[in-house]
PyMOL commands that place a pseudoatom at each C-alpha (Angstrom):
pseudoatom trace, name=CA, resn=UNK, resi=1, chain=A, elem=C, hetatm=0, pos=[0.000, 0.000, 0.000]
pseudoatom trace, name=CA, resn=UNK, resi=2, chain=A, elem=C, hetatm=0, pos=[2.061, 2.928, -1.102]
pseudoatom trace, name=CA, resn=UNK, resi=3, chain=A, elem=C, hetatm=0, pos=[2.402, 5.911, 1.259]
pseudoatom trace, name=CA, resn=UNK, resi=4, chain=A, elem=C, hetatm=0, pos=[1.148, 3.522, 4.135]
pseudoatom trace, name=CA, resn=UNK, resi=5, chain=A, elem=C, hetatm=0, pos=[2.435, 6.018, 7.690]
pseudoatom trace, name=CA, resn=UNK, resi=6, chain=A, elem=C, hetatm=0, pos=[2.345, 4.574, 11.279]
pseudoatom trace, name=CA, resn=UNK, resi=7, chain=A, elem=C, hetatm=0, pos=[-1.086, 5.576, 12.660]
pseudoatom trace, name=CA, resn=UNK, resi=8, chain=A, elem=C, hetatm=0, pos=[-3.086, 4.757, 9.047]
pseudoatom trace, name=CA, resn=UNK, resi=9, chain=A, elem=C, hetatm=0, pos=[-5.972, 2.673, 10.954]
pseudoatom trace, name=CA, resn=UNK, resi=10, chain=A, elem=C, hetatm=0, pos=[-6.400, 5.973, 12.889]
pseudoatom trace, name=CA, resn=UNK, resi=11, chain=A, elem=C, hetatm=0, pos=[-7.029, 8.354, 9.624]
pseudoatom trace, name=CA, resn=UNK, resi=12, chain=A, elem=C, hetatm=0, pos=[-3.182, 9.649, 9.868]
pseudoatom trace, name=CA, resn=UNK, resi=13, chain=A, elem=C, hetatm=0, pos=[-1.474, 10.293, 6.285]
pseudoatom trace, name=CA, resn=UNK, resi=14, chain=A, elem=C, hetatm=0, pos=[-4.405, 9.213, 3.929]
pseudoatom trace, name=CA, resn=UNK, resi=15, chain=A, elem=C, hetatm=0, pos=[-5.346, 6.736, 6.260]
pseudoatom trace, name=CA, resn=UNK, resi=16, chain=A, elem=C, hetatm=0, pos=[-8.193, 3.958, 5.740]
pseudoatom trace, name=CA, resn=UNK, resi=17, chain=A, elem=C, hetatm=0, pos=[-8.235, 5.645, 1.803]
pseudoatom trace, name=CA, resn=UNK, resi=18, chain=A, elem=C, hetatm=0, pos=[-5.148, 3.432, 1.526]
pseudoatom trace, name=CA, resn=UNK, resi=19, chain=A, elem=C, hetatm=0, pos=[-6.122, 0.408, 3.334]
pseudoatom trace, name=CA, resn=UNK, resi=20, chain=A, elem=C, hetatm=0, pos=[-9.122, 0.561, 1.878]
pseudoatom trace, name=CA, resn=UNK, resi=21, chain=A, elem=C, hetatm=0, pos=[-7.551, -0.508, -1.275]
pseudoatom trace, name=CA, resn=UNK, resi=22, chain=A, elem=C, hetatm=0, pos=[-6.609, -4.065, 0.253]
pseudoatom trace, name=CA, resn=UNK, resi=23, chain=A, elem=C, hetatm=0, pos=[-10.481, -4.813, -0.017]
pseudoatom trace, name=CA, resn=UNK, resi=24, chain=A, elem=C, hetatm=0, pos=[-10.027, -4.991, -3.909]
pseudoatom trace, name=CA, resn=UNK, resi=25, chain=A, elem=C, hetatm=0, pos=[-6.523, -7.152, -3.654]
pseudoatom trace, name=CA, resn=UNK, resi=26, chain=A, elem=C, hetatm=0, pos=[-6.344, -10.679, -4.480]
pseudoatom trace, name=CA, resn=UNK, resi=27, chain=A, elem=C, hetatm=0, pos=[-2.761, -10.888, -2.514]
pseudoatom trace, name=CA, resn=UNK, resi=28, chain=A, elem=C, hetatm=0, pos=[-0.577, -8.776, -0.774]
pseudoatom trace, name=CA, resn=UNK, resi=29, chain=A, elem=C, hetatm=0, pos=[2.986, -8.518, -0.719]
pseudoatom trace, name=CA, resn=UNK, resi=30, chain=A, elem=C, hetatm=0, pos=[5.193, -6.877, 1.591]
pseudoatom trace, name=CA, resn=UNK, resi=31, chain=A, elem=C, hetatm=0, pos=[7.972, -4.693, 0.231]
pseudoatom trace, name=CA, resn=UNK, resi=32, chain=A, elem=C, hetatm=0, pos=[10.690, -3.072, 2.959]
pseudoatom trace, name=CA, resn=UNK, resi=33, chain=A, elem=C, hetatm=0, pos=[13.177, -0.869, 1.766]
pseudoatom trace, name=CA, resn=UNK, resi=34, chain=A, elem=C, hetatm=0, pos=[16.292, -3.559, 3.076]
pseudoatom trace, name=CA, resn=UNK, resi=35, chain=A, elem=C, hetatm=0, pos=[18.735, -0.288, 3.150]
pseudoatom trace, name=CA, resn=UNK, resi=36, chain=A, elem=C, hetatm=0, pos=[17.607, 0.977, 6.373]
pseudoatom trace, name=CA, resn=UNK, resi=37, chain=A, elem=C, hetatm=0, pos=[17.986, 4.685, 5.046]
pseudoatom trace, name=CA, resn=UNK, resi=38, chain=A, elem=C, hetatm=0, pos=[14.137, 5.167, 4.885]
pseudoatom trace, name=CA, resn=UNK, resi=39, chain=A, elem=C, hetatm=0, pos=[12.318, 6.181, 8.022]
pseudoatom trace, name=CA, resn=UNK, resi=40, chain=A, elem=C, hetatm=0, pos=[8.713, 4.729, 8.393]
pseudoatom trace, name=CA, resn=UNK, resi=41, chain=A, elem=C, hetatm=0, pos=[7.384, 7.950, 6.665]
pseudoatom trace, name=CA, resn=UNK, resi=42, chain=A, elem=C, hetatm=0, pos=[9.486, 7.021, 3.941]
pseudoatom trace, name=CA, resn=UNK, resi=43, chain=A, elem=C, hetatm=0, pos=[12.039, 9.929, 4.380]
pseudoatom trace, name=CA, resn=UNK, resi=44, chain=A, elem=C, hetatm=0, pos=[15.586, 9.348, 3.815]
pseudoatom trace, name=CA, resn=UNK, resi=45, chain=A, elem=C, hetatm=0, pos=[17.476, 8.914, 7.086]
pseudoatom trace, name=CA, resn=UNK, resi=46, chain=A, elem=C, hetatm=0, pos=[21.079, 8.951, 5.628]
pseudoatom trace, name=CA, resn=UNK, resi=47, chain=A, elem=C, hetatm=0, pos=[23.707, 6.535, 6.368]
pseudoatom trace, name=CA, resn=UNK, resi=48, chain=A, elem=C, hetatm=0, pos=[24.483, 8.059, 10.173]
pseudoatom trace, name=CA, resn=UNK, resi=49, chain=A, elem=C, hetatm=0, pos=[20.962, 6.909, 11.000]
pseudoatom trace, name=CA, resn=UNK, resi=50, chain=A, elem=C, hetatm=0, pos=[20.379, 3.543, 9.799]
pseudoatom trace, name=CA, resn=UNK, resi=51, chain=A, elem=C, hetatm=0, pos=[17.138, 2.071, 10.291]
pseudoatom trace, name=CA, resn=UNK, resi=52, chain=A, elem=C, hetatm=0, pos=[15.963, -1.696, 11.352]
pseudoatom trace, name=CA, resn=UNK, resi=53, chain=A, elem=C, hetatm=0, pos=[13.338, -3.242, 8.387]
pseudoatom trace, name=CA, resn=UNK, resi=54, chain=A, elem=C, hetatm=0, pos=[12.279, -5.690, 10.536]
pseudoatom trace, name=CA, resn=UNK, resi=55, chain=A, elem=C, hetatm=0, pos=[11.204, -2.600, 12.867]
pseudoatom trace, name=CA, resn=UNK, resi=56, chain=A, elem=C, hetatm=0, pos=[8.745, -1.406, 9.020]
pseudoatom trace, name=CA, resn=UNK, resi=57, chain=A, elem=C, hetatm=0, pos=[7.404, -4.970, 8.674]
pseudoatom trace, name=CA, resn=UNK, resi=58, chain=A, elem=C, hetatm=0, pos=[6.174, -4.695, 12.279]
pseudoatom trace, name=CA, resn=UNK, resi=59, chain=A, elem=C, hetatm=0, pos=[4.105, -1.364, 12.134]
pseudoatom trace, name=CA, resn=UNK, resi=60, chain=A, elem=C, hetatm=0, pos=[2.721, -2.396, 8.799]
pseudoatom trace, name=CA, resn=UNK, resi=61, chain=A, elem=C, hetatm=0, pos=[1.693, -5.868, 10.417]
pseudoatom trace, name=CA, resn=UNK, resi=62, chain=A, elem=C, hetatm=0, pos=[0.253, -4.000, 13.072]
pseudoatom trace, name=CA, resn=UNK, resi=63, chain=A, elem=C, hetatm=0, pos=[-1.814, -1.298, 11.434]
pseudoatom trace, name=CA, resn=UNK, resi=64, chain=A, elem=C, hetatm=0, pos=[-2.910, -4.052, 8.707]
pseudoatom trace, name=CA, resn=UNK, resi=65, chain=A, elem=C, hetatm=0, pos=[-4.165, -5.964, 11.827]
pseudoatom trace, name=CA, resn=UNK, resi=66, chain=A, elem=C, hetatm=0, pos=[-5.838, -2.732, 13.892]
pseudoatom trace, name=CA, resn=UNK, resi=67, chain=A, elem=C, hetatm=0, pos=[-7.433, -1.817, 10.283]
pseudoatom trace, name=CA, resn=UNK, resi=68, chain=A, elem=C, hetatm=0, pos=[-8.956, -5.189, 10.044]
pseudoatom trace, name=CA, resn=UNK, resi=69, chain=A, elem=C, hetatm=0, pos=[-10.337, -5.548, 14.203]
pseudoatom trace, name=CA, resn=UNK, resi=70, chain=A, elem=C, hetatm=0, pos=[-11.477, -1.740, 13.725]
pseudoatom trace, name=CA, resn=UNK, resi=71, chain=A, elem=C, hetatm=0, pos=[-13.723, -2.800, 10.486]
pseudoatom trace, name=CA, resn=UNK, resi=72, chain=A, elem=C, hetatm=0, pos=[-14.552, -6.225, 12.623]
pseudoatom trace, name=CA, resn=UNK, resi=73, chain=A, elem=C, hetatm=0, pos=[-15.635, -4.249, 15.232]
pseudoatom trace, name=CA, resn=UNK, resi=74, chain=A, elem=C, hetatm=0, pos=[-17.549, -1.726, 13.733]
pseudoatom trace, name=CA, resn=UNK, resi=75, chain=A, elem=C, hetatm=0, pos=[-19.344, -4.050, 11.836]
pseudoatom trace, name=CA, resn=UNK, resi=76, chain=A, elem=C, hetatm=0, pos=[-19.995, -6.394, 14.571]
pseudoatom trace, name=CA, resn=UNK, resi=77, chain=A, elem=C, hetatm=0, pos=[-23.569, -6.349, 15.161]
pseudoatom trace, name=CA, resn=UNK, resi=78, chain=A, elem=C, hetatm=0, pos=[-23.953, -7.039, 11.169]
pseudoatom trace, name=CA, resn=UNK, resi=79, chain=A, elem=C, hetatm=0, pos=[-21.786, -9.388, 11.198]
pseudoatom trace, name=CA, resn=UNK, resi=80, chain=A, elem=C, hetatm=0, pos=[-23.222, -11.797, 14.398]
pseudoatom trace, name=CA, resn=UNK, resi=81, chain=A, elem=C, hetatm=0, pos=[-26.534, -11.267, 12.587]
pseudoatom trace, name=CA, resn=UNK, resi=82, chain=A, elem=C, hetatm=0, pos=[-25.806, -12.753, 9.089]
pseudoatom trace, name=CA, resn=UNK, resi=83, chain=A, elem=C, hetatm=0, pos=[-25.133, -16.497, 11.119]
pseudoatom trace, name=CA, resn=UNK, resi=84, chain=A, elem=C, hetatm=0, pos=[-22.253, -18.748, 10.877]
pseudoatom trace, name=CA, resn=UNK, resi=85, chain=A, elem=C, hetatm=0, pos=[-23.332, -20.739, 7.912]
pseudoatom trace, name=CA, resn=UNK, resi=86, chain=A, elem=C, hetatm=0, pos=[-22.911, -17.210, 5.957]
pseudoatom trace, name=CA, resn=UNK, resi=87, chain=A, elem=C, hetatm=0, pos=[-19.631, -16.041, 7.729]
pseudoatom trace, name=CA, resn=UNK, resi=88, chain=A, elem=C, hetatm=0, pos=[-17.795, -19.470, 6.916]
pseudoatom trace, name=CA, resn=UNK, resi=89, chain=A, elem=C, hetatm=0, pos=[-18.115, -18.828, 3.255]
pseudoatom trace, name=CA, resn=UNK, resi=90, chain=A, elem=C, hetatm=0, pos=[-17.071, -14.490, 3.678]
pseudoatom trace, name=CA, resn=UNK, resi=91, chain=A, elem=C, hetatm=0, pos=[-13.838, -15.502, 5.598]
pseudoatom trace, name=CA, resn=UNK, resi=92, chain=A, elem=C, hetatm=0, pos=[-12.824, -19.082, 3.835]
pseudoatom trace, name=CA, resn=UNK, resi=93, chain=A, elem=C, hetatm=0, pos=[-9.779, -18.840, 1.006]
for i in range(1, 93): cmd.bond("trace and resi %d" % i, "trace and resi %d" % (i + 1))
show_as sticks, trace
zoom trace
């Protein structure tokens, strides 16, 4: 999700315009910038301030997963309504 910030889930950046998109994907990949001269705004840090990728496939894990609960839980009541026979085939690969 291009131009993905820390704090997405919450509106920040473009927010849930972005993750939005995901609805539409058949797959996602994840693709860190490996250098470690990006911060996760996507500035350049320089080599004096190196960052850690596995520190950008965290936050992106974790505002994928706070998108998801936030659409789970707004949608809750909907969702406990339309019965298990219903959800099984919505959430099944």
């Amino acid at each position: 999700v291009a131009g993905l910030v820390p704090g997405a889930y919450q509106g920040r950046g473009k927010g849930n315009r972005f993750l939005n998109d995901l609805c539409d994907a058949t797959v996602l990949v994840h693709v860190v910038d490996a250098s470690g001269t990006a911060d996760a705004q996507g500035n350049t840090t320089g080599d004096s301030a190196l960052t850690n990728p596995v520190d950008d496939i965290q936050w992106i894990r974790a505002e994928l997963v706070e998108w998801v609960y936030g659409n789970l839980m707004a949608k809750w009541d909907t969702i406990t309504r339309k019965g298990r026979k219903k959800l099984s085939g919505m959430f099944s690969g």
